[in-house]
C-alpha positions in Angstrom: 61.8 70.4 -13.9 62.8 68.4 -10.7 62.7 64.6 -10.8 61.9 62.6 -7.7 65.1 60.2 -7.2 64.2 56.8 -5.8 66.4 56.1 -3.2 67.6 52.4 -2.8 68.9 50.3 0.3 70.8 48.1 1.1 69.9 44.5 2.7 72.1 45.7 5.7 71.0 48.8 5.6 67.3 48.0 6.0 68.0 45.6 8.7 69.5 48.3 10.3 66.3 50.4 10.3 64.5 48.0 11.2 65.9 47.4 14.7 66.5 50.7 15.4 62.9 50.9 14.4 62.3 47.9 17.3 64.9 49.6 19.7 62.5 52.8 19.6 59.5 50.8 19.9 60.8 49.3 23.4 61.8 52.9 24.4 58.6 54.2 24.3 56.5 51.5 26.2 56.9 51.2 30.3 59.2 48.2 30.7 56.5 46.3 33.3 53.2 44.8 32.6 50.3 45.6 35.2 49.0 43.2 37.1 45.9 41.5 36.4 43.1 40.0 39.6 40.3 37.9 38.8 37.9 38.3 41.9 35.2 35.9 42.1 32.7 37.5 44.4 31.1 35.6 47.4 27.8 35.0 44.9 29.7 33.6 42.4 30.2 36.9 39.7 33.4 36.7 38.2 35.0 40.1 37.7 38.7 41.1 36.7 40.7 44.5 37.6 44.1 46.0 37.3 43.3 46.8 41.6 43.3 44.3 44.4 40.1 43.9 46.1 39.5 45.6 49.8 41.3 42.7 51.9 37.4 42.1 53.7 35.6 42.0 50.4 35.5 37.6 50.5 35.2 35.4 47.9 38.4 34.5 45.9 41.2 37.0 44.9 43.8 35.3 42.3 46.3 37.2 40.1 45.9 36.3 37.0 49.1 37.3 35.1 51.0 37.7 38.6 54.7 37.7 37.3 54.2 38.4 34.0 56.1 41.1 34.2 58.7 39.8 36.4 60.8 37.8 34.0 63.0 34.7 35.2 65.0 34.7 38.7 68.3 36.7 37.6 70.4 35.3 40.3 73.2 34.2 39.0 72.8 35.9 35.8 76.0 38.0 34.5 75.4 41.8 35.0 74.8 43.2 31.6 72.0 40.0 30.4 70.6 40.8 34.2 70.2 44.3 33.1 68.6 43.5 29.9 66.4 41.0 31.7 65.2 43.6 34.3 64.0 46.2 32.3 62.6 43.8 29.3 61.6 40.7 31.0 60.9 37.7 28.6 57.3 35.4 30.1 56.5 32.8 28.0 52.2 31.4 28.2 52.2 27.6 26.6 49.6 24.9 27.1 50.2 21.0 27.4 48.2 20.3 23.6 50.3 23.5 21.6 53.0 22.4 19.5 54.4 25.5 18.6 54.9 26.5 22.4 57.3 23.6 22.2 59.1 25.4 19.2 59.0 28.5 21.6 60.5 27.6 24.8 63.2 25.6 22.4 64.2 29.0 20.5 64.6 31.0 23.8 66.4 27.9 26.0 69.0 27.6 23.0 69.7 31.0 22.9 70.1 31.8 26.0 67.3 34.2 27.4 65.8 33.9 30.8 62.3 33.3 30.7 59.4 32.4 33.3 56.8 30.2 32.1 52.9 30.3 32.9 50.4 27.7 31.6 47.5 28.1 30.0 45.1 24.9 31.2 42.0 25.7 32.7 38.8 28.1 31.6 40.0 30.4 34.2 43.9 30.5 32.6 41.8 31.1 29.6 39.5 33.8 30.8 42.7 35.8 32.1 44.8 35.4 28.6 41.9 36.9 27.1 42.8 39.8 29.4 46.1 39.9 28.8 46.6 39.5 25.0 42.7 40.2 24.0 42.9 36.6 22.2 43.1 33.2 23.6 45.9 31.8 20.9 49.1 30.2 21.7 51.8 30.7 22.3 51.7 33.8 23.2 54.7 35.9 24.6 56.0 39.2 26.3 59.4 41.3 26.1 58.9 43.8 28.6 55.3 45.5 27.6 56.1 44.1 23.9 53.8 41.3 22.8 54.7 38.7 20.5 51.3 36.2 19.1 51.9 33.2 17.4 55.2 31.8 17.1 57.6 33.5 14.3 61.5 32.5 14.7 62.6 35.8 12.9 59.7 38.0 14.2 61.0 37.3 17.8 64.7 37.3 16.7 63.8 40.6 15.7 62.0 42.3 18.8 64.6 40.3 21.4 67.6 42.1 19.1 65.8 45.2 19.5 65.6 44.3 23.4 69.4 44.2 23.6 69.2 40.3 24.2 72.8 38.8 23.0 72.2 36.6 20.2 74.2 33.8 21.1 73.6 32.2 24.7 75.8 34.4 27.9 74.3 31.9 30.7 76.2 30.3 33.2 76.0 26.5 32.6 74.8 25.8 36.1 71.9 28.1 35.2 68.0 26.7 35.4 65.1 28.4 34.3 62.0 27.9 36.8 59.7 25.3 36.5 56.3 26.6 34.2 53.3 27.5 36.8 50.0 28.4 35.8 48.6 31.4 34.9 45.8 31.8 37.6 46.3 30.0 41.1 42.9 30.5 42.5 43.3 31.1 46.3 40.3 30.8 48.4 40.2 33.3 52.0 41.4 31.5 55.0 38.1 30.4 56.9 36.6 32.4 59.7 37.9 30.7 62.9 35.3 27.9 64.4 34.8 29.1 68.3 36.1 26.5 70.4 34.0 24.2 72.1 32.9 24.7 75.4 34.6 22.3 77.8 32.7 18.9 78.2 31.3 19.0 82.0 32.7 17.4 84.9 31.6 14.2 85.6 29.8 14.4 89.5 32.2 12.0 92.2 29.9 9.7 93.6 29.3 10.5 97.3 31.3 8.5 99.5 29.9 5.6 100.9 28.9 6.2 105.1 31.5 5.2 106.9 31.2 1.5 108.8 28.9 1.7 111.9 28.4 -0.7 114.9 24.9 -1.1 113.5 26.0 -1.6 110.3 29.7 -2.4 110.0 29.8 -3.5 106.3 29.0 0.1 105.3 26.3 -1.0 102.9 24.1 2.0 101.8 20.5 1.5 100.5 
C-alpha cells in the first residue's frame, strides 16, 4: 500500500513561492487603475462613473482618483526603476489625523520608490475612497491595480518585491517626490458669459448760445 509522503520546505524555499506567487498576481491584473468622476448634477444629486460627463451636461465634474494610476513624475528616474514605475505605479491616500500613513510614506521614501500622494480630508475625498477601495480606512495604497489596506511593513515589502521594485533605494539624490494633493479637486464650469452692457448714452451738447446781435450784443438768451 502507498503512503502519502509529506513534503517539507525550506524557509527560502517558501519565500520563493511566495513572490513568484505575487509576481503572477501582478501579471494577471492590467497595470492602470480607471479613472473615477464624481458629477454633482446642476440640482445637487451626487453621482460617480468610470465616464466623463457630456462636456454640456453642467454642474461639477471632478476626478476623483485622477492620477491614481499615474504614479510619481519619472523624470529623472534611472531607466530600469522608470520601467518598473510605469507599468506598476505606487499612489499613496493618507490623511492629516492617520498615524500609520506617516509610517507609510516613511517606508517607501527610505527605500526608494516613487510615489504620488493624494489626501484624504473632506466628505467628498471620503465618498470617492469608498469608490476606490470599497472602505474608507487608511492608509490605503496601490501597486499598479494591486491594493494594499492598512499599513503592514512586510505585507508591502512583499507585493513591491513581487513588483520588481529594488529593495534598497536606486534614486538620484537630487530626486523629489511631488508634493501630496487631494483626492477630489471639485471644479465648478466656467460661468456663462454676462452680455456686455449697452453703451451709456451720449450726453446732448447744449445748443450754442445765438450769436451777439446789435439788439442784443451780450448774447444773453432767455
Amino acid at each position: 500500500m502507498k503512503s502519502n509522503a509529506v513534503r517539507s520546505f525550506s524557509p527560502n524555499a517558501l519565500l520563493a513561492m511566495l513572490l513568484l506567487g505575487g509576481s503572477l498576481i501582478f501579471m494577471a491584473l492590467p497595470s492602470h487603475a480607471q479613472p473615477v468622476y464624481r458629477i454633482v448634477g446642476p440640482d445637487g444629486k451626487v453621482t460617480f462613473s468610470d465616464q466623463p460627463p457630456p462636456a454640456a451636461s453642467g454642474g461639477k465634474v471632478s476626478a476623483a482618483n485622477a492620477g491614481a494610476g499615474g504614479g510619481a513624475s519619472s523624470a529623472g528616474l534611472p531607466f530600469e526603476l522608470r520601467q518598473i514605475a510605469s507599468k506598476y505605479p505606487v499612489t499613496l491616500y493618507t490623511s492629516d489625523k492617520c498615524g500609520p500613513c506617516g509610517s507609510a510614506r516613511a517606508m517607501l521614501t527610505s527605500r526608494g520608490i516613487p510615489f504620488s500622494e493624494k489626501t484624504v480630508n473632506t466628505n467628498e475625498d471620503i465618498e470617492a475612497l469608498q469608490r476606490i477601495s470599497g472602505e474608507t480606512s487608511l492608509p490605503f495604497a496601490t501597486i499598479g491595480s494591486q491594493q494594499l489596506k492598512g499599513f503592514s511593513e512586510a505585507e508591502w515589502t512583499q507585493f513591491l518585491n513581487a513588483a520588481g521594485y529594488p529593495g534598497t533605494s536606486t534614486l538620484p539624490a537630487s530626486y523629489r517626490n511631488a508634493a501630496a494633493t487631494p483626492l477630489v479637486v471639485v471644479s465648478k464650469p466656467a460661468a456663462a458669459a454676462t452680455p456686455a452692457a449697452s453703451p451709456a448714452p451720449r450726453a446732448q451738447a447744449a445748443p450754442a448760445a445765438p450769436p451777439p446781435s446789435v439788439s442784443n450784443p451780450a448774447g444773453i438768451k432767455f
